[in-house]
C-alpha positions, 0 to 999 in steps of 0.5 A, a space after each residue: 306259796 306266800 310272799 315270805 316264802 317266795 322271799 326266803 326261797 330267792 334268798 336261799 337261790 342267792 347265797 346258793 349262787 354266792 357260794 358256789 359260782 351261781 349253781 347248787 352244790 351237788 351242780 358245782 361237784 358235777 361239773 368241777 369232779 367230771 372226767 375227761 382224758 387230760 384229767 386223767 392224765 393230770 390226775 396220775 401224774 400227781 398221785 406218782 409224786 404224792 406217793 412218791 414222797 409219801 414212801 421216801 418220807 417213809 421209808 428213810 429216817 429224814 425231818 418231817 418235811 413230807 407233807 409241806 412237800 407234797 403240798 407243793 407239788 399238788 399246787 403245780 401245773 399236772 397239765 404242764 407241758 415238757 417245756 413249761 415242767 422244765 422251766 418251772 423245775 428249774 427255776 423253783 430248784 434255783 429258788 429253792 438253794 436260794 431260800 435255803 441261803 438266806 434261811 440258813 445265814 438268817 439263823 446264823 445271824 439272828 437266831 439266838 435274839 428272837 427280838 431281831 429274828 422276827 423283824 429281819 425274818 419279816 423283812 425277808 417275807 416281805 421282799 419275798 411275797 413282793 417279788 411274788 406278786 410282781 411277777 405273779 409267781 407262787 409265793 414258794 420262797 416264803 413258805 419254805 423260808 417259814 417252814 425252816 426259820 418261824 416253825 421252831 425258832 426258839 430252836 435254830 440249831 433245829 432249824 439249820 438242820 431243817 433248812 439244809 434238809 429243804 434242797 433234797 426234800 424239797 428241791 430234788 425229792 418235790 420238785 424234782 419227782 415232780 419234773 421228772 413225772 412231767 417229761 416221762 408220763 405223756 410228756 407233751 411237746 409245746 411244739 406239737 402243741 403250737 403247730 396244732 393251735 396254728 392249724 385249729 386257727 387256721 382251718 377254723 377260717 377255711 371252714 367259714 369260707 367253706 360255708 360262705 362257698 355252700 351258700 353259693 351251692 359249692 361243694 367242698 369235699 372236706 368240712 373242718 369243724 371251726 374251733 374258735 378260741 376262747 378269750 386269753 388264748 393268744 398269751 397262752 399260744 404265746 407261752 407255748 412258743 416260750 416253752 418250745 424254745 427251751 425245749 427245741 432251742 433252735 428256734 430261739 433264732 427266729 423268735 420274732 418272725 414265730 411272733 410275727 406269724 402268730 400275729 398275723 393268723 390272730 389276726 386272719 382268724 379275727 377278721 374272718 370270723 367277724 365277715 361270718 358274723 356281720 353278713 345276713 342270712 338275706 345276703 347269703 342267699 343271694 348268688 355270687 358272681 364268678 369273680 366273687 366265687 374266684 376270690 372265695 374259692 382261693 381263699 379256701 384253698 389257701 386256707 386248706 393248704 397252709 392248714 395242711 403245711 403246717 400240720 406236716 412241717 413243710 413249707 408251701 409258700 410256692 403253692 400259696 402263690 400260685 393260689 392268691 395270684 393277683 389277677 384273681 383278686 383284681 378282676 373282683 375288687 378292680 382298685 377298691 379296698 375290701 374286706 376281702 382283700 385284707 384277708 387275701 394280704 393276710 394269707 399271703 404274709 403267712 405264707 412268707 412268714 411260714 417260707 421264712 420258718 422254713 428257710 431262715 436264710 433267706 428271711 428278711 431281717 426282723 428288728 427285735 422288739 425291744 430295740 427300740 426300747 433299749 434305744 429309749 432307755 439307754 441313758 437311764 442307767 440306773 434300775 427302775 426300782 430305784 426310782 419313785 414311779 416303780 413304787 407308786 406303780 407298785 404299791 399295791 404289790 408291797 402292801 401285800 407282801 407287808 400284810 401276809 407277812 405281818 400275818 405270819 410274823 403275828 402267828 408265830 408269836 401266838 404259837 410260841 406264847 401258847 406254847 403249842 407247836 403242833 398248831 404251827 400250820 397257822 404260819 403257812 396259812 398265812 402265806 399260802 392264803 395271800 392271793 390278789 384280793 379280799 374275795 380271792 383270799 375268803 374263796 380260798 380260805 374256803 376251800 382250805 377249811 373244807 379240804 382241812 377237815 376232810 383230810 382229817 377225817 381221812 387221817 382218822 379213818 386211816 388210823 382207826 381203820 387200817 393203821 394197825 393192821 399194817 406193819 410193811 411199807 407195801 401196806 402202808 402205800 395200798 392204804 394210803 393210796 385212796 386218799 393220795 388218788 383223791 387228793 390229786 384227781 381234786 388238784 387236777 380240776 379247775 382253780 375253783 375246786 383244786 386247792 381243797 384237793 391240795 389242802 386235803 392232801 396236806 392235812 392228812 400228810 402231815 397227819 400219817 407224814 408227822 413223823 418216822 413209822 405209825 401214828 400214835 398222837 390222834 390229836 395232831 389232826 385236830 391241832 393241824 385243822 385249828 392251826 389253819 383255822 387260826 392263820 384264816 382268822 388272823 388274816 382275814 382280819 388283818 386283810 379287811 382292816 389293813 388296806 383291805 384290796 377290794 375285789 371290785 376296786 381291783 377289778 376297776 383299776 384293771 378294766 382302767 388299764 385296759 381302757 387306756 391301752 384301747 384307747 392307743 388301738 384307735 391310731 392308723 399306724 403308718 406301714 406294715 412293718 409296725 404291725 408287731 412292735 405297736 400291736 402285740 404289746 398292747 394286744 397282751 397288755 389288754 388281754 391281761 388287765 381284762 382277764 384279770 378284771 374278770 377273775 376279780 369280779 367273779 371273786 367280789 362275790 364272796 366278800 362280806 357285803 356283796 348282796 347289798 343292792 349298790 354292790 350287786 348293780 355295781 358289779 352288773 355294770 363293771 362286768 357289761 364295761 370288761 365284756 365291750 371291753 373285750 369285743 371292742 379289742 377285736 374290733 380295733 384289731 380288725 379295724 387296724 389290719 383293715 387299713 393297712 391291708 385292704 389295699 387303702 391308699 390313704 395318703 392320696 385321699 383328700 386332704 378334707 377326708 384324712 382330716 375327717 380320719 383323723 378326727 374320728 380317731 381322736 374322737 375315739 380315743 377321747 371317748 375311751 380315755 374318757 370312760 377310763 377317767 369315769 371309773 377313777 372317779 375323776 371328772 371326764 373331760 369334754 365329750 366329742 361326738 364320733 357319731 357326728 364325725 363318723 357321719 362326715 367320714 362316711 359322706 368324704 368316704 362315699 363321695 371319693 369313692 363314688 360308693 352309690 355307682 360301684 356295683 352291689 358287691 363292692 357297695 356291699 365291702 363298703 357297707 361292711 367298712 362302715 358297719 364295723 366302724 358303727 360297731 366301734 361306736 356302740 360299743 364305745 358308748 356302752 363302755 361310757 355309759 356302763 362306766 357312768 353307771 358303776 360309779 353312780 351306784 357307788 356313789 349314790 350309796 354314799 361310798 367313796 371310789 376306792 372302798 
């Protein structure tokens, strides 16, 4: 093979990769349509709803709202828990009356003048796709708004009647079917479901110190296999909890000693899996004295034991304290702060923790976090949206309720000055296709295209093939099943694939769902499938040219926050009894702004000039920034419950050493805000070497401590200190210098920070 066929064969490998997230398609359908037992779940309880609607849409003489229906419903969670199904159900209910409100007094008022329909109807979408945005909800108002005001606005009597019409197809039919599916077809409890993410954290941890123990020749009869969390469990185990108290409401009392566990086994979990990775398979080998193995040993059991309490709901504090007596730790640590000790500590807050769940009137009392914020805004009377902050805060999210439903209102306008109705899915296009950012919205629109035209070969299939040889609803349901069951087992799979599932299930519903009885108009597919062409077409221009929200720009802004709320990670905080206030809030913050970091890299691949050369460099960099990013996170945690709970009694330190402590902190934090002014684009401030500080530190340390006359294994817990700290330090110099990079390409490209 030649040069030029080697550069058009890497060519072909990249656009491959652009499109279908770095693999070949028939690699991407492999793993995007596999099977697994949840799937098949998720996928049933889909095609109940679908077919459920497709029947009553059928069956009763009732407006052709089937298909925005069933497009509704393939766009919800089929993974949902029963707490999290009631939620959204009722809360999208509520929606629902609420659009149907303001949809019907917006008729009332302004239908018959369609110079002040329009703006007021793009008043309403604005707000609308605002308030989605802010609190990252489907934009379902805003479509059911347009499906009853801009489908037929020259006809608003029409329209009052479709809009009254939304409550009991849509709110009751759609999102009804939908929550009742949920709670009756393998309904999942969020409880079960907490105590098993619970007990996986926690028998993870007994099983490395089950492996630490068989370096030593140990045997331990029962191995539980660790299942280490992926990155944003913690907001997942978080939402959990949410759903459990809806569904077992007794537990709304104690909320905060649940978060305070659930903390504190994070944090458990982190320290421990850190300890399994730093140590050396040199160091494993060496024999451990009987003290050390004491320590070990209890720990396991612990582990194994509180496991055990909690996968059968009693409380085991009693045998907890007979395990972790502190004799044990004391004859291997003496008065030296460890590793080991902080997790020994952790162990014992849990179980108090769980003795509290278990025994609510002898818990201490917890303070709520947000006393301490309603204390700090008592005096501002007055909502955060009327002040300036909350906007600047939020432009972005007000840009693009003003963009798509500036889309909308447009592809209304063409629809009514063509005169072509049956092209009207460009509206909903428009509103279904606002997403977070430019790459977001051109990968969906992908996935709308394609799901369009294959539900409308589907729809011609049906037709051609089946439609005449039917005349019962029995017939119509086993024909049309296939495609319904296609459809849901699509929308089941992951974000990258499941909106062609969705937009295949609408397009051949409002096909066979147009109107009461057999289809006869054969052009409705061709008219649904260029409608959304139309809302793809109007919107991407209008995306690109007005305030075009680069996914990599977005990506930056995030990865900033993130750095910021890292940089707050770095203080000691004074006691104990601040661990959840300080700690949670920014552990989520910061676990958002990099999951949201890394969505947007990945959609950056998909915008227009993403293969140029800066863009491609650009994104390396941002992605090596988020990925430190996220380690170092774990790190800071660690680093903060090691000093609180691994028996350091730093107010009798040296003055000379809390200085040194404090310095390095600050140096930290320093380094970090620094990186975060890099990606802003703003010039950083001085550098402060934490190399040069820490090295100060460790001599305080070593010579207070007299670490080189301790024995191996406590010079060893000392060693592991000093480790984590160098860990802290590299990482924090590889977020500077991969910052530095990812504004460099930019600019030696010629472009600004924010394009």
């Amino acid at each position: 093979m030649n040069h030029g066929d080697t550069q058009h064969a890497s060519a072909l490998n990249k656009k491959r990769s652009r499109l279908w997230f770095g693999t070949g398609l028939t690699q991407f359908l492999k793993t995007e349509l596999r099977d697994f037992p949840e799937r098949r779940v998720a996928a049933f309880r889909l095609f109940i709803v679908a077919m459920t609607i497709a029947l009553v849409s059928q069956t009763l003489h009732v407006p052709p709202l089937g298909a925005i229906a069933l497009l509704i419903c393939l766009s919800y969670d089929a993974y949902a828990n029963a707490g999290q199904s009631l939620a959204f159900g009722l809360r999208q209910l509520g929606y629902i009356i609420v659009t149907t409100s303001v949809s019907v007094f917006t008729l009332m008022f302004a239908g018959n003048d369609a110079w002040l329909l329009l703006p007021l109807s793009f008043i309403i979408l604005a707000v609308a796709l605002f308030h989605a945005r802010l609190i990252a909800w489907p934009t379902g108002i805003a479509l059911w708004y347009s499906v009853a005001v801009l489908y037929s606005p020259s006809t608003p009597a029409q329209g009052i009647y479709n809009a009254l019409w939304n409550i009991p197809i849509i709110g009751v039919l759609a999102i009804g079917s939908w929550t009742v599916v949920h709670l009756t077809i393998k309904p999942q409890d969020p409880l079960k479901q907490l105590k098993t993410s619970i007990a996986e954290q926690l028998a993870a941890v007994e099983y490395i110190f089950s492996a630490r123990l068989a370096d030593s020749g140990v045997n331990i009869h029962k191995r539980v296999i660790s299942k280490f969390s992926s990155a944003g469990s913690f907001g997942k185990i978080l939402g959990l909890l949410s759903n459990a108290e809806l569904i077992h409401p007794s537990m709304h009392g104690r909320h905060d000693t649940y978060l305070a566990l659930l903390l504190e086994i994070d944090g458990l979990r982190q320290m421990a899996i850190w300890l399994d990775q730093v140590l050396t398979a040199e160091y494993r080998a060496q024999p451990m004295n009987q003290e050390k193995l004491n320590v070990y040993l209890a720990l396991q059991s612990a582990c194994a034991t509180l496991r055990q309490g909690v996968e059968e709901s009693r409380d085991v504090s009693g045998q907890i304290e007979t395990l972790l007596t502190d004799e044990v730790l004391r004859s291997y640590s003496q008065t030296n702060p460890s590793l080991l000790t902080a997790i020994w500590r952790a162990l014992q807050r849990t179980a108090g923790l769980m003795h509290n769940l278990h025994e609510p009137t002898a818990a201490p009392e917890i303070k709520p976090l947000e006393a301490e914020t309603d204390s700090n805004e008592a005096d501002d009377w007055l909502p955060a949206w009327f002040g300036y902050d909350f906007w600047a805060t939020h432009a972005d999210s007000l840009q693009f309720g003003i963009k798509f439903s500036l889309g909308a209102i447009l592809c209304t306008l063409i629809v009514e000055s063509l005169g072509w109705p049956d092209i009207n899915t460009a509206i909903p296009t428009c509103l279904v296709a606002a997403q977070t950012s430019l790459g977001a919205d051109y990968r969906l629109s992908i996935l709308r295209v394609s799901g369009a035209i294959l539900g409308g070969l589907c729809a011609y299939l049906y037709v051609l093939m089946f439609q005449s040889q039917l005349d019962t609803i029995a017939g119509f349901a086993l024909a049309t099943a296939p495609v319904w069951a296609i459809a849901a087992w699509i929308s089941s799979g992951s974000e990258r694939i499941a909106y062609m599932g969705r937009q295949l299930g609408f397009s051949f519903a409002m096909f066979v769902l147009h109107d009461f009885g057999p289809v006869t108009d054969l052009y409705l597919p061709r008219d649904r499938v260029i409608g959304i062409l139309l809302g793809i077409i109007v919107m991407g221009i209008l995306d690109y040219a007005l305030w075009p929200r680069r996914s990599i720009v977005l990506a930056r802004h995030h990865t900033t926050a993130a750095l910021h709320t890292l940089a707050k990670f770095t203080t000691r905080l004074p006691d104990l009894s601040l661990m959840l206030k300080s700690t949670l809030p920014l552990r989520l913050s910061a676990e958002k702004d990099l999951a949201a970091a890394q969505d947007l890299v990945i959609h950056a691949v998909l915008e227009p000039d993403a293969r140029l050369t800066y863009k491609v460099n650009e994104r390396t960099a941002l992605r090596a920034v988020i990925e430190a990013a996220g380690n170092l996170s774990g790190l800071l945690q660690i680093r903060r419950r090691y000093r609180l709970l691994s028996g350091q009694q730093f107010s009798s330190f040296p003055d000379e050493l809390q200085e040194h402590s404090r310095t390095f902190d600050a140096a930290l934090t320093s380094a970090l805000e620094n990186a975060a002014l890099v990606l802003q684009g703003r010039q950083q401030e001085t550098r402060t070497e934490a190399a040069d500080i820490h090295a100060l530190l460790k001599q305080s340390y070593t010579e207070h401590h007299r670490i080189d006359s301790l024995p191996a294994d406590l010079a060893m817990e000392w060693e592991l200190r000093f480790m984590l700290d160098q860990q802290i330090m590299e990482l924090v110099e590889q977020i500077q210098k991969r910052a530095v990079d990812s504004v460099s390409y930019r600019l030696k490209a010629g472009s600004t920070i924010d394009e």
